[in-house]
C-alpha positions in Angstrom: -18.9 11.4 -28.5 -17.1 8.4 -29.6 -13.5 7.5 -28.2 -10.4 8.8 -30.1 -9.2 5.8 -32.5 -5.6 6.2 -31.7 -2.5 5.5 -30.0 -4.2 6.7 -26.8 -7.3 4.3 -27.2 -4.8 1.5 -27.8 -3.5 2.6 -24.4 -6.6 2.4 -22.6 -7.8 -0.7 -23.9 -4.3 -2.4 -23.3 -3.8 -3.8 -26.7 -0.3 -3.1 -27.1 2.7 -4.6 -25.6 4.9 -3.4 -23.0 7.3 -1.1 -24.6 11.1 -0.6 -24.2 10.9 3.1 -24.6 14.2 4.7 -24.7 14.1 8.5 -22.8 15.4 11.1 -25.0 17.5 12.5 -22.0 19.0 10.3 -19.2 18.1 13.5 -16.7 21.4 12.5 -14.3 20.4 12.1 -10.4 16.8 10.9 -11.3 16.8 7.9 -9.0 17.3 9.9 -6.0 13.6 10.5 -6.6 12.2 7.2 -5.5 14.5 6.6 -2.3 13.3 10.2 -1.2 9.9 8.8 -1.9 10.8 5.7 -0.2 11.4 7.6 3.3 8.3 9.0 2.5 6.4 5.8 2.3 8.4 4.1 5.6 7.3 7.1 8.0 3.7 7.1 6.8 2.9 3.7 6.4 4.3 3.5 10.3 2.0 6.7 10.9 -0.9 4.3 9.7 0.2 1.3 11.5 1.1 2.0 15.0 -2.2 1.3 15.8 -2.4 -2.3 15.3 1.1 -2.6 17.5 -0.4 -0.3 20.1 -3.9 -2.3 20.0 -3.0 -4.4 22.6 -1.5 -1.8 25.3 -5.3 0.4 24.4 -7.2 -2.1 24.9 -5.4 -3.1 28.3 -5.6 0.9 29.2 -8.8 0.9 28.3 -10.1 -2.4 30.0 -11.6 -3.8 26.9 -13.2 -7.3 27.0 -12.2 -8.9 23.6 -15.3 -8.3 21.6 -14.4 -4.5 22.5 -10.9 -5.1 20.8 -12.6 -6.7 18.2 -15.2 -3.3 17.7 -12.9 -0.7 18.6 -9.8 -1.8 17.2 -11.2 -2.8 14.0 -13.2 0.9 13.9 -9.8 2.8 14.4 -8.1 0.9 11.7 -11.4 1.1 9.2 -12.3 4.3 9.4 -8.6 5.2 8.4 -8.8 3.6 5.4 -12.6 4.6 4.5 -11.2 8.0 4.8 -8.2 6.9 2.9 -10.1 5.7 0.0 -12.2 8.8 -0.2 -9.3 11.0 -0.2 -7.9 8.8 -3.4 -10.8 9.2 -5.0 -12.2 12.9 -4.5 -8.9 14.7 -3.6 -6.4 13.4 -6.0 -7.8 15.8 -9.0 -7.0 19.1 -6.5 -3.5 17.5 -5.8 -2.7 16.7 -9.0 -3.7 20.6 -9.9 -0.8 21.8 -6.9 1.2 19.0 -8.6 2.9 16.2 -7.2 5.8 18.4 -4.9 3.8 21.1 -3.4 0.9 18.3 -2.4 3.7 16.1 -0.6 5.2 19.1 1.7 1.4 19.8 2.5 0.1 16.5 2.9 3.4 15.7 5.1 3.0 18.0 7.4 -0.5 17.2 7.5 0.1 13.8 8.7 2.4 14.0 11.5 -0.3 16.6 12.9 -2.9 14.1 13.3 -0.8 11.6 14.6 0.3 13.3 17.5 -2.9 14.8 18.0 -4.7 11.4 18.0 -2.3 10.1 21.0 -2.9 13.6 23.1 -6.5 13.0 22.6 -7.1 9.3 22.6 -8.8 9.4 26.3 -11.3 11.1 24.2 -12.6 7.8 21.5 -14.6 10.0 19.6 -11.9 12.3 19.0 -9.2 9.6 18.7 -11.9 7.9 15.8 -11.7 11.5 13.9 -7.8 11.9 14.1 -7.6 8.4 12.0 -10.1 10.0 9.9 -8.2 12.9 9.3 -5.1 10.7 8.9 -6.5 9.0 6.5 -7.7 11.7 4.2 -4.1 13.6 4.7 -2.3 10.5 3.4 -5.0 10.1 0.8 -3.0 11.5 -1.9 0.2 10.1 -0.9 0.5 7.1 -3.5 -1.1 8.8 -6.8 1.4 11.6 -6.3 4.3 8.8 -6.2 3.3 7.1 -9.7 3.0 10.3 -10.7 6.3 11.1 -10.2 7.4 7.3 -11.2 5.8 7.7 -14.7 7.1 11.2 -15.0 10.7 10.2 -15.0 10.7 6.5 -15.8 10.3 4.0 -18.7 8.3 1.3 -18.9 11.1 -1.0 -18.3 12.4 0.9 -15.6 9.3 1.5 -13.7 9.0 -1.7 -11.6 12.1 -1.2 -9.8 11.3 2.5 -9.6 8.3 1.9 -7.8 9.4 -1.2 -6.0 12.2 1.6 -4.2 9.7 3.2 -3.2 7.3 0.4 -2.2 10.0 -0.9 -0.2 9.3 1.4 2.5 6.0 0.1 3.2 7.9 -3.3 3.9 10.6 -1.9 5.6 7.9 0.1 8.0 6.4 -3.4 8.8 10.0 -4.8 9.0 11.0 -2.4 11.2 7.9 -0.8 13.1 7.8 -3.3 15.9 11.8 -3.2 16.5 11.4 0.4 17.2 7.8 1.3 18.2 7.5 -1.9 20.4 10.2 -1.5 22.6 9.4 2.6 22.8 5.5 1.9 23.6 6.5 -0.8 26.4 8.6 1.5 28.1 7.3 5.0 27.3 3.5 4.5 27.1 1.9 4.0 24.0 1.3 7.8 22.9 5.4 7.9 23.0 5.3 5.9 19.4 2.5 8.6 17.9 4.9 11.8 19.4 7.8 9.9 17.5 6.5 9.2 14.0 4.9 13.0 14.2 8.6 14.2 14.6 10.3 12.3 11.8 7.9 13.5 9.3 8.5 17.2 9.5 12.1 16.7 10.7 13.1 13.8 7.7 10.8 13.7 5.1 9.4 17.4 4.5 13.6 18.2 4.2 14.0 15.4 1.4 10.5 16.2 -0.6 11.5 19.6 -0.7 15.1 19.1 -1.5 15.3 16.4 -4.2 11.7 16.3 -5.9 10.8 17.9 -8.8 7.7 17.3 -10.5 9.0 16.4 -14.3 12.7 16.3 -15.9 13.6 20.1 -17.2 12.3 21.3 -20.2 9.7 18.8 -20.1 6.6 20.1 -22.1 3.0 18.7 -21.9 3.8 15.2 -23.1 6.4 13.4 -20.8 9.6 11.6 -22.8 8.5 8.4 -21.0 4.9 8.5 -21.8 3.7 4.8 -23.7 1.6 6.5 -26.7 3.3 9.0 -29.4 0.9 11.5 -29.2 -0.6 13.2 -26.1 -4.0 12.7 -27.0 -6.3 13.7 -24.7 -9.5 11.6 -23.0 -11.5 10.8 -20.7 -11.1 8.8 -17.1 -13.7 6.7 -17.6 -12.7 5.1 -21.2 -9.6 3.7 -19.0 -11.9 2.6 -16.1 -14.4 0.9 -18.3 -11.8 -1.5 -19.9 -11.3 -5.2 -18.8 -8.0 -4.6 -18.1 -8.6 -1.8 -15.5 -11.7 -4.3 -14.5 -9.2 -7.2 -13.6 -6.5 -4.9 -12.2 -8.8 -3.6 -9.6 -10.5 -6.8 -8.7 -7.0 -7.7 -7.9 -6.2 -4.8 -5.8 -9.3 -5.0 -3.6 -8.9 -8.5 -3.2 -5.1 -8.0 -2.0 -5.9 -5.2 0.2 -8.0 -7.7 1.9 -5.3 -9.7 2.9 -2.5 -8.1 2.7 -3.8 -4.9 5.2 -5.7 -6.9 7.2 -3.4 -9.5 7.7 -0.3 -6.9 8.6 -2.8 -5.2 10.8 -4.2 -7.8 13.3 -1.2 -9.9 13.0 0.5 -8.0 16.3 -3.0 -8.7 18.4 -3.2 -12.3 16.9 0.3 -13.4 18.1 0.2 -11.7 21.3 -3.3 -13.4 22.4 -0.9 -17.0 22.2 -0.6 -18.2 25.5 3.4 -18.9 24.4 4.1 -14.9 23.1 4.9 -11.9 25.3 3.8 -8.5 23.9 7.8 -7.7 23.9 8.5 -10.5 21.7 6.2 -8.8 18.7 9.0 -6.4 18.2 10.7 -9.5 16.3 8.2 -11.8 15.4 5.6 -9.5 13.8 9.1 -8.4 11.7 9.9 -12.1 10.3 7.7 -12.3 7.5 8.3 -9.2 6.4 11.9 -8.9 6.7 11.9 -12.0 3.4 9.0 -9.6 1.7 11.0 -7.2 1.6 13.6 -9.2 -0.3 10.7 -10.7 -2.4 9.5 -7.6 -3.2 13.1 -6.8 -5.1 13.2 -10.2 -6.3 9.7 -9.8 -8.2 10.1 -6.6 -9.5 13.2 -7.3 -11.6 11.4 -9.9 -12.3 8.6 -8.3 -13.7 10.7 -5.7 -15.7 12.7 -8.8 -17.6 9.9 -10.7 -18.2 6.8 -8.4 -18.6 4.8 -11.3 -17.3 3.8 -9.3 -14.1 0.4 -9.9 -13.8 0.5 -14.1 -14.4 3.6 -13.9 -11.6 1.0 -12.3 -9.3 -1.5 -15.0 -10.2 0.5 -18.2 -9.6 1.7 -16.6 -6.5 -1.8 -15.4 -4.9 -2.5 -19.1 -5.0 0.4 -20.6 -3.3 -0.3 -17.9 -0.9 -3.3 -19.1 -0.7 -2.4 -22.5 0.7 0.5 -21.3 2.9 -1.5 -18.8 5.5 -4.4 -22.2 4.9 -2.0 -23.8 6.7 -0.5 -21.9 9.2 -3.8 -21.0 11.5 -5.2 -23.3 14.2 -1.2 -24.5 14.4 -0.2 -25.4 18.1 3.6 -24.9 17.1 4.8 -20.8 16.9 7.4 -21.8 14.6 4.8 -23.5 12.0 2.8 -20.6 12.3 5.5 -18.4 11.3 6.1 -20.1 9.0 3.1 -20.1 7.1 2.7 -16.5 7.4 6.2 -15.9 6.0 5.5 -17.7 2.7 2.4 -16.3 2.5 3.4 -12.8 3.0 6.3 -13.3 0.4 3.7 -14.9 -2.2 1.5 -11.8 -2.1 4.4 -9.7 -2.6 4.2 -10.6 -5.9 1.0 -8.2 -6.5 2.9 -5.6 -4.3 5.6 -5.2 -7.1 3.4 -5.0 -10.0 0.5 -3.4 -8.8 1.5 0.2 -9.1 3.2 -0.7 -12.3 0.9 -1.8 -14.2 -1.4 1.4 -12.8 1.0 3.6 -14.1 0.7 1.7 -17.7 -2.9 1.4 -17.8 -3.4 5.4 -17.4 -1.7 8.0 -20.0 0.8 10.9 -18.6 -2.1 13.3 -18.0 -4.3 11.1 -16.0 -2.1 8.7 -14.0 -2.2 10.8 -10.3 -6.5 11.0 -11.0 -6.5 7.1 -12.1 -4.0 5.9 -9.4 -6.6 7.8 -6.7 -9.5 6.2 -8.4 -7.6 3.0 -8.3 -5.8 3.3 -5.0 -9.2 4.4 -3.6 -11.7 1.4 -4.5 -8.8 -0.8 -3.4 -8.9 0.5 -0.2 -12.4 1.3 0.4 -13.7 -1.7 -0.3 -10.5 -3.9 0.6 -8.6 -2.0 3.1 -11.6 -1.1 5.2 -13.9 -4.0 4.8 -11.1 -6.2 4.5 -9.9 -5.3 8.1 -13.1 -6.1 9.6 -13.5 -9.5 7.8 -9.9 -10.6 8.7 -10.4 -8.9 12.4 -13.6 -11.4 13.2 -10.2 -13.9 12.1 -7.1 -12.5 13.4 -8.4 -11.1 16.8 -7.8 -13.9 18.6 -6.0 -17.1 18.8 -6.9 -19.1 21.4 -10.0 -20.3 19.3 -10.3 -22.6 15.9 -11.0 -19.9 13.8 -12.3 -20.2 9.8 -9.5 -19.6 7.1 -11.5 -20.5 4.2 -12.4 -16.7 3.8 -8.5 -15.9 3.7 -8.1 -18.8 1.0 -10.9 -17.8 -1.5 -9.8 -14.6 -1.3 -6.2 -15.7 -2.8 -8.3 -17.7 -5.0 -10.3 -14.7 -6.2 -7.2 -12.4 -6.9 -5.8 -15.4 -8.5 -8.3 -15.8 -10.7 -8.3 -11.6 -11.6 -4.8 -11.7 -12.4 -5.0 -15.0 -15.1 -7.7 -12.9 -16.7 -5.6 -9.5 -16.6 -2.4 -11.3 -17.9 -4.6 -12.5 -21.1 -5.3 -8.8 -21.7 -2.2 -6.9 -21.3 1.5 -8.3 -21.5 3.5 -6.4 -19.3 
C-alpha cells in the first residue's frame, strides 16, 4: 500500500516549513499545563538521579574497591535506562490508549513506590538492581505523555517554550538535587533522600496532574486545532520513522543522551574522587553548571521559536561543546574544570530545547505519544544506557589522565546529525 500523497505525507517527510498556526480558541489557563508538568519532570528526574549523588556514600557502605563503583554503579544507573527505553518503546501505545492524564496519576504513583522500595531493600543488590528496573519502566511513559499534551494545546510557534517549561525541571532537578539531597544523605543516611522523593510525588505531583491536566482543549474532536496538516489523515508509524528527518533527529538524540546523562550522572563521583573536593561540597559544585543551563535552556528556546533555525543552533553548539568539556578533564585547577563543564553543559542545552520540539513536529496529532516513545526510547537505550557505561570507564575517577576524545567525537557526531537535519526541515 502506497503512502497517502497529502498534507500528512508532507508532514512525515518534513517538506514544509514551520508554520505559524493560529488556534481557533485561545482555551484561557492553558499554560498552567506545562508548569504542572514541570513539577512533574523535577520530582522524577531527581527519582532517577539520586543514585549518582548517593554512589559515593553506597559504595563507601558497601566497601567497594573502585572497579566495583565502576561495575555496580554504572549497572544501577544502566539498567534504569534499558528499562526506560523499553517502556518508551513497548508501553507508550497502552498509555496513549488511557490517555495522557489517567497514565500520569498511575505512572506517578508508580514511581515513588520503587523508589522507596529500592532504599528499604538496597542491602539486597539484586533487588536494589530490579527496583531501578521497575523505576525505569514506570517513568517509561513520562515524556511521550508530555508532548502529547504540548502538541495537544500548543502551536508550532508556541511549542518550544511550552516544552522548554517543562524541560526546565529536569535542569532544575540537577540544579537543585545536590542542595537538597546532599546535605539530607550526609546527615540522614543515604535511603533518607529515596523516602523523600517517594513522598513528594504522591503528596505534590499526583494533586497537580489530577487538578490542572486535561488531555485536549474542550470540544476538541479527533483533529486537534494545533495540529500542522489540514486534514487528519491517517498513517502509519513507520512512514515517519523511515524519513531522513526522523533518521538525523534520532542520531542526534542518542548521541546527546551519551553525554548529556552520562555526564550529569558520574559527574558527583568524578568531582568527589579530587583529592581537593569533600563529598559536602557536591551539593554546590555538582549545581554550577547547571544552574547557567537552566538559563540557557530559556535562552535557546525563544530562540528557536523566533528563528525556526533549531536544529542548526543545536549543531554549532554540540561542537563548541565539544571543545569546552575537551578542555576541562586532566585540569589540576577545580575552577578550570568547572569551568569547562559549565560551557559545555550550556552548549548541549541547545539540543535539550529543540529536541522534543521538533518530535512533536515530525509526528502528526494521532501518533505523537507512540513516536515520542519510539523516539525517547532508542535515545535512551542506546544512549542513555550505553552512554553511561562509556562515560563511566571516563568519569569514575579523577585522579588518573583519562581519554576525552570519546566525549569529543561524540559532540562531533551529533554535530554533524543536526547540519544534516537543519537541511531537511526548517523549524
Amino acid at each position: 500500500m502506497s503512502a497517502p500523497q497529502s498534507t500528512a505525507t508532507e508532514n512525515a517527510d518534513l517538506k514544509i516549513p514551520a508554520g505559524n498556526i493560529t488556534p481557533a480558541i485561545q482555551h484561557s489557563g492553558r499554560w498552567k499545563i506545562p508548569l504542572v508538568l514541570m513539577v512533574t519532570m523535577y520530582i522524577g528526574y531527581l527519582d532517577r538521579m539520586n543514585i549518582s549523588l548517593a554512589l559515593p556514600l553506597i559504595a563507601e557502605e558497601m566497601q567497594w574497591s573502585l572497579s566495583d563503583k565502576q561495575y555496580y554503579g554504572g549497572l544501577l544507573m544502566s539498567c534504569f535506562y534499558m528499562a526506560y527505553g523499553l517502556a518508551n518503546l513497548f508501553l507508550t501505545p497502552f498509555a496513549a490508549r488511557l490517555g495522557p492524564r489517567k497514565s500520569l496519576l498511575i505512572i506517578i504513583v508508580l514511581w515513588s513506590v520503587f523508589t522507596s522500595l529500592g532504599a528499604v531493600f538496597s542491602h539486597l543488590l539484586l533487588v536494589f538492581i530490579a527496583s531501578r528496573i521497575l523505576l525505569g519502566i514506570s517513568e517509561g511513559t513520562h515524556v511521550p505523555m508530555m508532548n502529547q499534551l504540548t502538541k495537544n494545546w500548543f502551536t508550532d510557534n508556541e511549542r518550544s517554550r511550552a516544552t522548554g517549561i517543562w524541560m526546565a525541571g529536569l535542569f532544575m532537578a540537577i540544579l537543585t538535587g545536590p542542595l537538597l539531597l546532599v546535605p539530607v544523605m550526609h546527615h540522614f543516611g543515604w535511603r533518607s533522600g529515596f523516602h523523600l522523593l517517594a513522598i513528594a510525588g504522591l503528596l505534590l505531583s499526583l494533586p497537580l496532574v489530577y487538578l490542572f491536566v486535561k488531555d485536549h482543549p474542550p470540544k476538541q474532536d479527533d483533529h486537534s486545532d494545533f495540529d500542522n496538516s489540514s486534514q487528519p489523515q491517517r498513517y502509519a508509524l513507520w512512514q515517519v520513522i523511515r524519513s531522513p528527518a526522523y533518521i538525523a533527529a534520532q542520531c542526534m538524540g542518542i548521541f546527546n543522551n551519551m553525554l548529556a546523562v552520562g555526564i550529569s550522572n558520574w559527574m558527583p563521583s568524578y568531582l568527589s574522587s579530587r583529592d581537593d573536593v569533600e563529598y559536602s561540597d557536591l551539593a554546590y559544585l555538582n549545581a554550577v553548571p547547571y544552574a547557567f543551563s537552566l538559563l540557557a535552556l530559556f535562552a535557546f528556546t525563544w530562540i528557536g521559536d523566533k528563528t525556526s533555525r533549531r536544529a542548526l543552533n543545536a549543531a554549532i553548539c554540540f561542537f563548541l561543546g565539544g571543545l569546552t568539556l575537551f578542555l576541562s578533564f586532566n585540569q589540576e585547577s577545580l575552577m578550570v574544570t568547572m569551568l569547562g563543564f559549565t560551557l559545555g553543559v550550556c552548549c548541549i542545552t541547545a539540543f535539550t530545547a529543540c529536541e522534543h520540539p521538533v518530535v512533536q513536529r515530525l509526528f502528526p496529532q494521532h501518533l505523537v505519544a507512540q513516536g515520542s516513545g519510539v523516539f525517547n526510547g532508542t535515545a535512551m537505550i542506546l544512549g542513555g544506557g550505553l552512554g553511561t557505561f562509556l562515560v563511566g570507564q571516563i568519569m569514575a575517577d579523577s585522579n588518573f589522565q583519562v581519554n576525552i576524545w570519546p566525549l569529543f567525537f561524540l559532540c562531533v557526531a551529533a554535530s554533524i546529525s543536526g547540519v544534516f537535519l537543519h537541511k531537511i526541515i526548517r523549524f
